[in-house]
N, C-alpha and C positions, 0 to 999 in steps of 0.2 A: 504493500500500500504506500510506505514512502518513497518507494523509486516514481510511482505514478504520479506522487505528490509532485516530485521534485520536476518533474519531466512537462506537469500542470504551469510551475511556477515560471522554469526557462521560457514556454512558451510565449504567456503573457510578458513576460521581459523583450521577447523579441517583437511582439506587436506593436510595444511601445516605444522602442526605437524606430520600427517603423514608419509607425501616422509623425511620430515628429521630424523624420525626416521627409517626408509629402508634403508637410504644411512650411516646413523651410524651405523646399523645393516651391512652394506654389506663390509665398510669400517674394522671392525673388525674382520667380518668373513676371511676379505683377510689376516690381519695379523695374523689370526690364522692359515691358509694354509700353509701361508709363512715357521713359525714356524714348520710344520709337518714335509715340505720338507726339510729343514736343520737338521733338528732331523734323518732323516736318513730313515725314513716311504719310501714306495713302490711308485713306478711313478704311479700307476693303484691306488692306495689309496690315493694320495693326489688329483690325479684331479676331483676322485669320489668323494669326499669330496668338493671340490670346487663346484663341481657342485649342489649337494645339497645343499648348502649354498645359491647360485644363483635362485635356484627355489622356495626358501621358500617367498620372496620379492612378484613372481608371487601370490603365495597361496594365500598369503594375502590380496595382492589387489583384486583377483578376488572375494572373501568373504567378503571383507570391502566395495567393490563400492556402494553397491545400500546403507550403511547406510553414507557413505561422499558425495555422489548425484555428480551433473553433478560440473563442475569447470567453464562453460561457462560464468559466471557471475563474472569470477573472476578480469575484469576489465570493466570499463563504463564509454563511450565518448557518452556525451548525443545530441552529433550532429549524431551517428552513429544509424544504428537498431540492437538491440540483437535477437538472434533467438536461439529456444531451442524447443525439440521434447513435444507436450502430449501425453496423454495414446490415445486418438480418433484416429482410424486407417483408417474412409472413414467420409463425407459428410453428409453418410445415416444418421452417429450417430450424426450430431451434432445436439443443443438443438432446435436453429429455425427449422433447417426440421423438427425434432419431432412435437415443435409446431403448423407446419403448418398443417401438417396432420391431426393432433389432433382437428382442428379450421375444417378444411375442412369437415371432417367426422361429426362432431358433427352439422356445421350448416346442414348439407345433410338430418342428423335422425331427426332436429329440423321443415324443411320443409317439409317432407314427413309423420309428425306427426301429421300434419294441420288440423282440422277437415273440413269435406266434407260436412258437412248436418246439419241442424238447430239441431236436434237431436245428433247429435253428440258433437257440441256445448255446448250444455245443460249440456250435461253427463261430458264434460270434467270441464265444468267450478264449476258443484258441486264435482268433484272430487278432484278438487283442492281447492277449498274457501268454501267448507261444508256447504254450503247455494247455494239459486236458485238464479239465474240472476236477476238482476233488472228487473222490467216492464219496456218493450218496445224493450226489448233483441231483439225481433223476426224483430224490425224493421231494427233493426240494423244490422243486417244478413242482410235482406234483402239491405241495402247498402253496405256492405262488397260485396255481389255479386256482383251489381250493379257497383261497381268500382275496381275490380278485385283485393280488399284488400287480401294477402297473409298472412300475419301474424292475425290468427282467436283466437290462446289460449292466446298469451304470451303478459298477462297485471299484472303478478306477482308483477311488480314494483310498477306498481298502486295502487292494493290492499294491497300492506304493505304502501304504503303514507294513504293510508285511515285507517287501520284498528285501529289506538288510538284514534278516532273518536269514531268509535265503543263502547267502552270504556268509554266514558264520562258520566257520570253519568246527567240524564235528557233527554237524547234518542234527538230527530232532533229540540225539542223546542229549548232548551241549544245549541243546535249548532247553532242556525239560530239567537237566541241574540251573540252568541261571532261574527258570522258571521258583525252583526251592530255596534257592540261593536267596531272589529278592523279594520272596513271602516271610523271610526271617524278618524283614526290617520296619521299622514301627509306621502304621497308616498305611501298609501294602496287605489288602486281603486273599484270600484262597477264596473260589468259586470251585470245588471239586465234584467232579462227576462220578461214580463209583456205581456200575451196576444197574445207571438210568435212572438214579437219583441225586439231583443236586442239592448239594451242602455249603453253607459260609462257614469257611474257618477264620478266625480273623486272629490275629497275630497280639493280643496278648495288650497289645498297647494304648494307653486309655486316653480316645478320641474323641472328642464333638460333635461326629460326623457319624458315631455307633455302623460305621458299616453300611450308611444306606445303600451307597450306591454298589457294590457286592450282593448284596439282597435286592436291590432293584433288577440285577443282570439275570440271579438264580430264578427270579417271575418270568424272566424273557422265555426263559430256556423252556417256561412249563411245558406246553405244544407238541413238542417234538424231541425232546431230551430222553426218551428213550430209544429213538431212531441212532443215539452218537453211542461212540465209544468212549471208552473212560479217558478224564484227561483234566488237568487244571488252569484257571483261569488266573495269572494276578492281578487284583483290581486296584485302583488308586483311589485309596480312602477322602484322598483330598483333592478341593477342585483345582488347583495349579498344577501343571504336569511338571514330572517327575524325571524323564531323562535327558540329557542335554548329551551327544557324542562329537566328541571336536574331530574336525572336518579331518586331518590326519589318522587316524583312528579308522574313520569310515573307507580309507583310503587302502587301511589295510586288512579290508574282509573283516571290519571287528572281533577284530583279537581282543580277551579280555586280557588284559595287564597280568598276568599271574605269577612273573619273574622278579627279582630284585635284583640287580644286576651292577648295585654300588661292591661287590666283592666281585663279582665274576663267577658267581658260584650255581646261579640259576637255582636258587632258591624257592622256593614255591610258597606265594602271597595271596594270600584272601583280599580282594579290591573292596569289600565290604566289609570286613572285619572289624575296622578300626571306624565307621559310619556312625556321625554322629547325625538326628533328625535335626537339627538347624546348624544355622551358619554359626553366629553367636561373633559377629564379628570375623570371623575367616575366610571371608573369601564373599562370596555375592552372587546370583544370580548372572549379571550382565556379564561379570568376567567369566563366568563358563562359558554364559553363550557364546559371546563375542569369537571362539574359540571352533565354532561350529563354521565362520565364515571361511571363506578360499583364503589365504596367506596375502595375497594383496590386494584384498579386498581393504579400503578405510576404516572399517571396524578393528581389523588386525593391527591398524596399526595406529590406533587411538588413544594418545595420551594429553591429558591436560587438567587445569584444577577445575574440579568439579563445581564445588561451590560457587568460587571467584565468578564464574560466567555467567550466574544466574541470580545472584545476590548483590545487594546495593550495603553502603559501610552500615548503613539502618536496617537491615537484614529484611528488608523489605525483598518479596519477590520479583523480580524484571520478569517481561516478558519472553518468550522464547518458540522460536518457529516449531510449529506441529504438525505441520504439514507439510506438502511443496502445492499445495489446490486454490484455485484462486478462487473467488468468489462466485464466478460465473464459469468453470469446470465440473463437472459431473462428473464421479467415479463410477464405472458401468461393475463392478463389483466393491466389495468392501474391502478396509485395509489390509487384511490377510493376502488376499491378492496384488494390491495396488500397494503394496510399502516394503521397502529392502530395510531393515536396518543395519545391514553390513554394508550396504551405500552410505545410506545417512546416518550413522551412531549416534548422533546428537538426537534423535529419535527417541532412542530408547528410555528419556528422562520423561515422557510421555506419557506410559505403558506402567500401569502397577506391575505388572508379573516380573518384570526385572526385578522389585526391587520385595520379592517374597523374602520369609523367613525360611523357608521350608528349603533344604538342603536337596541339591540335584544330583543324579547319576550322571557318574561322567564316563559310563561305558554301557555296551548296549543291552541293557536287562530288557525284558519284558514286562511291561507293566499297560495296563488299560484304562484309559482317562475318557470322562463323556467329552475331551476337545484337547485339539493342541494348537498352539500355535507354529508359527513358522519356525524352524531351527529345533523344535523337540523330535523325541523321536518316540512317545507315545501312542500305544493305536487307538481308535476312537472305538467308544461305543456307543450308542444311546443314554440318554440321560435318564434317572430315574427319575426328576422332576417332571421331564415329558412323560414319564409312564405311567407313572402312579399320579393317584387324583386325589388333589387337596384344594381347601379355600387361596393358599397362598399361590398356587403354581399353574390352578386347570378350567380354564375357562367351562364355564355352563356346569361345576360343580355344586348342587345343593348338600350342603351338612349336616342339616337340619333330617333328610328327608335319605342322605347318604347315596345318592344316586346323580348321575351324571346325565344333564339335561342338554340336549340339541343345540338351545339357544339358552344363553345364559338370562336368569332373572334380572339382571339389572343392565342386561342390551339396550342401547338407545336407536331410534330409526335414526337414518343417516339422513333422510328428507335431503331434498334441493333447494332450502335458501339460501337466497343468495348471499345472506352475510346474519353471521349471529349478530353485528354491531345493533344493528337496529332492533333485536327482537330483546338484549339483555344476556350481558355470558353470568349466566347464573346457573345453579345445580338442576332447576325446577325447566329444562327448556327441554322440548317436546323432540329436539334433532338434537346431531351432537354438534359440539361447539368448535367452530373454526380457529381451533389452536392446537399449540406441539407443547403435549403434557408427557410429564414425567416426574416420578417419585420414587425413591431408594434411598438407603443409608450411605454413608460414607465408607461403603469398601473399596476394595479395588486394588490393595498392593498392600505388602508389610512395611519394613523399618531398616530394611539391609541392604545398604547403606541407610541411615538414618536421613529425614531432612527435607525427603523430596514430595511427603503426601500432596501438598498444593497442583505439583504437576500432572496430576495421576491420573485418568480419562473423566471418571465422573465430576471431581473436584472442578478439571475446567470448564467440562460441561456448565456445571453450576454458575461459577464464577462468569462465564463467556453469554450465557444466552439468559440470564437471570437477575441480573445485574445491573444498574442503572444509576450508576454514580460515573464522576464528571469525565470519567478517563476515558468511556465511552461515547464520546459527541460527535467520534468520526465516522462520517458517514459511509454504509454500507451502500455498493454498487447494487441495486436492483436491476430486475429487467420489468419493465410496462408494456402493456398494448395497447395501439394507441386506437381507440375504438371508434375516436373523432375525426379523426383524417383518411391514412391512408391504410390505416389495418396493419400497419410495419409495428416494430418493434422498438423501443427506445428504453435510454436508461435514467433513472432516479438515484441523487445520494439521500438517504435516509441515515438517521443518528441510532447507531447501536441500542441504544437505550430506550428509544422512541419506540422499535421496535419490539425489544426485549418484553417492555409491557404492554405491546400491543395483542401481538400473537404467542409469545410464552407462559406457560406453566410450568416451570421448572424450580423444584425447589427437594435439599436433603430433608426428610420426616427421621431421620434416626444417626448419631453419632456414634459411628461405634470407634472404638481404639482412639478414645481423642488423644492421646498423651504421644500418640505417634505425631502427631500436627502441630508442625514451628508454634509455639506460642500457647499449646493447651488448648484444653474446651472453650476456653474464655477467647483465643482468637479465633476459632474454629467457629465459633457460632457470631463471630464479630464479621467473619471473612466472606461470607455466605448467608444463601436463602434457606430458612428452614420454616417447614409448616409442620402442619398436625400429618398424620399418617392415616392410609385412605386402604379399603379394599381393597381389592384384584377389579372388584364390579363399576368400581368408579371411575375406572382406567374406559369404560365404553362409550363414557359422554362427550370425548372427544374423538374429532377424525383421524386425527396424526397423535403416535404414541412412541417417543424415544425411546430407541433400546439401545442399553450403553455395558459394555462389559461392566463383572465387578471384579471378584477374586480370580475370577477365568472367565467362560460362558454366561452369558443371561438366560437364566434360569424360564424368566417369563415368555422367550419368544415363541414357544408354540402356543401359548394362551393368544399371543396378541393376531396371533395370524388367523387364530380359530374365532376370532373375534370381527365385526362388521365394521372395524378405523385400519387404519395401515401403519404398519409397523414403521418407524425410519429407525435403520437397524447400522449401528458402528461397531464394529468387530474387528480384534485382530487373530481368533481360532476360527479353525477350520472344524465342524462338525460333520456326524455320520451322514447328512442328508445334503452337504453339498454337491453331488453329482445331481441330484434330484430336484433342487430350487434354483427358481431362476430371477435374479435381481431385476428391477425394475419391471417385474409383472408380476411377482409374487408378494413383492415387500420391495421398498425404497432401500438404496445403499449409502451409507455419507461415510464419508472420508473422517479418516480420524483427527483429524482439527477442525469440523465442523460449519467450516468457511462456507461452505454453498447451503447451508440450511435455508437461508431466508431466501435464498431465490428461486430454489424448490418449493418454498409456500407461497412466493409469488407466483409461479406461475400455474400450480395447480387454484390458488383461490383468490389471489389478487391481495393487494395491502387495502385493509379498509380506508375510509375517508378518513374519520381521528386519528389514525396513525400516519398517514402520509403527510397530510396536510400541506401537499404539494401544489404548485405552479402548475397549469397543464402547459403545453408547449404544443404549436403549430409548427412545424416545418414551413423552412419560407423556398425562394428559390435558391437561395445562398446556405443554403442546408443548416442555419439556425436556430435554435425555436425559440418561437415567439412569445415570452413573457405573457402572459393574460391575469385577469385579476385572482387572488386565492381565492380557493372554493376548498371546503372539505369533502373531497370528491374521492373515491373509490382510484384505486391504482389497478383496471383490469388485469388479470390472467388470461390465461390463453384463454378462448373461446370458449371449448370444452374441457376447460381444467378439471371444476369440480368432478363431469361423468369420470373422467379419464380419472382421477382419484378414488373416483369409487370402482372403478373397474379396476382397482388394484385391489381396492379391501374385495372384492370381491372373488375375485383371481387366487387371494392368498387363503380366502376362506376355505372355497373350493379343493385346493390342496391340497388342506389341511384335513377336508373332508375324504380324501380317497389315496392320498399319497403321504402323509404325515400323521397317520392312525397308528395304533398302539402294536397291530396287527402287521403292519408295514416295516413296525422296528423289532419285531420277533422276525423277519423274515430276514433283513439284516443279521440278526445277532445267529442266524440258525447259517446261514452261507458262511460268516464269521467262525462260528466253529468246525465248520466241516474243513476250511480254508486253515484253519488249527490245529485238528484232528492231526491233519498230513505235514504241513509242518514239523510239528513234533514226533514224529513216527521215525522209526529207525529205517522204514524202509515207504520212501514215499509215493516210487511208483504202486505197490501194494495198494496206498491210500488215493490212487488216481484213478477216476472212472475211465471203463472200459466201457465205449459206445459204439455200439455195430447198429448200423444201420437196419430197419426191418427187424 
């Protein structure tokens, strides 16, 4: 924003040495006139000459304009809106329609490429993985049909969690010791099958988290768990993942460390032996990871004071780039996709998960997390959030009544008006409310390194879209339609703050860990928006609903999609159902510095009139717009914003109806084990189906 600022300022610099040299040029020319005419020159020769003189001004400027640009910016009342023309001339070109289209069409070719027949199956799955399906593939069809599972190829995700498995030098024995090896250690559970019954073992160690998500996997298994062979599961008791293997390492078929080779003696070393469950000051998150990147990658070779770059001698927070997205870019996936942090390292003070308590493997165990991010080497499974049905987690849950209803009791209609401004944003309104609500505590990362809680996703969130003190006056690049002229597109500055309380609902309802946060509860609740805390059910009276990591995964996102608002979803893990969702027609994606939010709610609903409180602007022929009187006037979105919004809540519902069912993620976790089964087998072609045609 200050390069544009500065690029703003040069220009009106140069216009103003301009007009003053036109009017000392026109000023001279007159006294040269003047001159002709007392010299005794001809009445038809001096005023032809006059004239000339006069038109050379013209010349100039008409040849100079497009390099001195517009002058619209040549003053700025940061309570007012600026408006200035782009190059986009309809709706059709802007970037979301593109995108949308692009999401639409693709998941269309993505479901229509399904395979239809166990053979077909077959064919695609050695197409893709250059090996035959596991044994018991055909059963597993045979359940896919049975439960009108739609998504039959797209387990790509899966297969790259698995394949440095592959890899391991010692084939399924080696795996099935590391498999015991990192059930010894504290918050890693057992899911064991023994006989076609599954069991939780859990390791002893006294946890928070009781093992849900291990007893969440042994429900998956109900189904068809005596279809498998016997075999163990490790599950990650906690929602941050657990392995981190440095890019050397991987390099070498992951060999575990087993030597000690300070005598020469080839010693034989337990790499877990000496594992402590936190850092405690030893070492960090980031510095394992960092360690996952290629050797000259910028993260490898990242050194500088941490603090010093982010802190003021008042220990006040500075600012610090979150992104590379500019205001008016669209990420056509979320950050997991769209972000290197071995590009950018300075990234990584962003992201709670760097700066977890919870101590990483630094070699390749197996262990089962419901998400990982980029650079772990955890495999996914289903969440037990999404499984199991509670008030906290499952949309259209009753408690009262213990059953799981279609449409939840406290759904609002989505109705077509056109702006809540006029009807009242109150609890009591009959549609839901033309705003981007969001509510959660203050998680999202430990204290290892200490210092950074401020930076951490939801923190900024908070502080960034909730906020309305003086720091934010600068105005945010919108896009308008201009509904009065020519149907084209133009842009408005609006003041961060203006906006904040216009279309935001964003506020922390629960402080948890304050004494991790510079300054205590007492800045913590100084620094920040905090309200009362609200149900699952009140999350429906809005259109738009943030989903923003916390300690890993958001827990809520299959409620919000099974819900009639649209998610706008910022993620840096990748979950089990990524081959299966598709951004921008199932759910909204934002970039993880949040920069283009507002012109995502401009263009699906427009900025109301009290919030804009804009200038409209006519385009002239000199492509300036033309000042007109203020009016509190509506800031149009695209034409069919609002449909196209609901055809997203809609799209995601759907989904969630036939592709994000409980049914859908037993069908996962049952390909999962078969894909497991063999894995760990001493003899895997044994575990590979044998499919003869006929």
């Amino acid at each position: 924003m200050k390069s544009r600022r500065v690029s703003f300022t040069f220009r009106r610099r140069r216009r103003l040495l301009f007009f003053r040299c036109i009017l000392l040029f026109l000023f001279l020319w007159t006294v040269h006139t003047v001159i002709h005419y007392y010299a005794g020159c001809s009445e038809s020769h001096v005023i032809s000459n006059f004239c000339i003189g006069f038109s050379i001004p013209s010349l100039f400027f008409s040849l100079a304009n497009p390099f001195l640009g517009s002058s619209k910016f040549a003053t700025h009342d940061p309570n007012e809106a600026e408006t200035r023309t782009i190059t986009q001339d309809s709706w059709s070109t802007h970037p979301i329609t593109r995108l949308m289209s692009v999401a639409e069409n693709r998941f269309r070719t993505k479901l229509e490429s399904q395979s239809k027949s166990l053979e077909a199956a077959v064919a695609e799955y050695r197409r893709r993985f250059c090996m035959s399906p596991p044994k018991g593939f055909d059963k597993w069809w045979e359940f896919t049909q049975q439960y009108d599972i739609i998504m039959i190829d797209e387990y790509d995700g899966m297969m790259r969690d698995l394949q440095p498995f592959y890899d391991v030098k010692g084939g399924g024995q080696e795996i099935r010791k590391r498999i015991a090896a990192v059930a010894s250690l504290p918050s890693i559970d057992l899911v064991r099958i023994r006989g076609g019954v599954p069991s939780v073992q859990a390791d002893g160690y006294v946890d928070t988290e009781v093992s849900a998500r291990a007893k969440g996997l042994r429900s998956m298994l109900g189904k068809f768990v005596k279809e498998l062979p016997d075999m163990d599961f490790p599950i990650n008791a906690k929602a941050e993942g657990r392995v981190i293997v440095p890019w050397e390492k991987r390099q070498e078929n992951n060999s575990v460390n087993n030597n000690n080779n300070d005598n020469n003696n080839n010693t034989r070393v337990d790499p877990l032996a000496s594992f402590k469950p936190d850092w405690k000051g030893e070492g960090n998150v980031w510095d394992a990871w960092r360690r996952t990147c290629p050797p000259n990658t910028k993260a490898r070779r990242y050194f500088s004071s941490v603090r010093s770059g982010m802190y003021t001698m008042d220990n006040e927070l500075l600012s610090l780039p979150t992104s590379t997205t500019p205001q008016f870019t669209f990420s056509p996936n979320t950050p997991y996709h769209d972000q290197s942090f071995c590009d950018d390292p300075h990234l990584h003070y962003t992201q709670g998960h760097f700066f977890s308590d919870w101590r990483t493997l630094g070699e390749l165990y197996p262990v089962m997390s419901p998400a990982r991010a980029s650079g772990f080497s955890d495999i996914k499974i289903p969440s037990h959030y999404y499984y199991g049905s509670t008030a906290r987690y499952t949309y259209g849950w009753d408690a009262e009544k213990g059953e799981l209803r279609e449409v939840d009791k406290d759904e609002v209609a989505w109705d077509t008006v056109e702006n809540d401004a006029t009807n009242g944003n109150d609890s009591n309104s009959l549609h839901k409310l033309n705003k981007i609500f969001w509510r959660g505590a203050t998680t999202g990362g430990g204290n290892e390194p200490a210092g950074f809680a401020p930076m951490y996703q939801r923190h900024r969130a908070v502080r960034d879209l909730a906020s309305d003190f003086n720091a934010l006056v600068q105005g945010v690049e919108l896009t308008g339609f201009d509904a009065y002229h020519d149907g084209g597109l133009y842009h408005l500055s609006v003041p961060y703050s203006t906006l904040n309380k216009g279309i935001m609902d964003i506020a922390f309802m629960q402080a948890t860990s304050p004494g991790q946060y510079p300054g205590g509860l007492k800045k913590l609740l100084n620094d920040y928006r905090f309200d009362e805390g609200v149900p699952l059910g009140h999350h429906w009276k809005y259109k738009y609903l943030l989903d923003i990591d916390g300690m890993s995964y958001s827990g809520r996102f299959m409620a919000f999609l099974a819900s009639d608002s649209v998610p706008i979803k910022s993620t840096v893990y990748e979950e089990f159902f990524g081959d299966w969702i598709e951004p921008w027609l199932h759910y909204i994606p934002l970039s993880a510095g949040y920069e283009e939010i507002y012109n995502i709610f401009a263009y699906f609903s427009g900025i109301p009139g009290e919030v804009s409180k804009s200038y409209t602007s006519t385009p002239t022929s000199t492509s300036y717009p033309r000042r007109t009187r203020r009016r509190n006037t509506m800031i149009s979105g695209a034409p069919d914003g609002d449909a196209r919004l609901h055809r997203i809540a809609l799209a995601g519902k759907q989904w969630k109806k036939t592709i994000g069912r409980t049914v859908d993620m037993e069908a996962y976790v049952y390909r999962l084990a078969l894909e497991w089964a063999r894995l760990c087998s001493d003899d895997r072609e044994v575990m590979s189906m044998s499919y003869v045609r006929g």
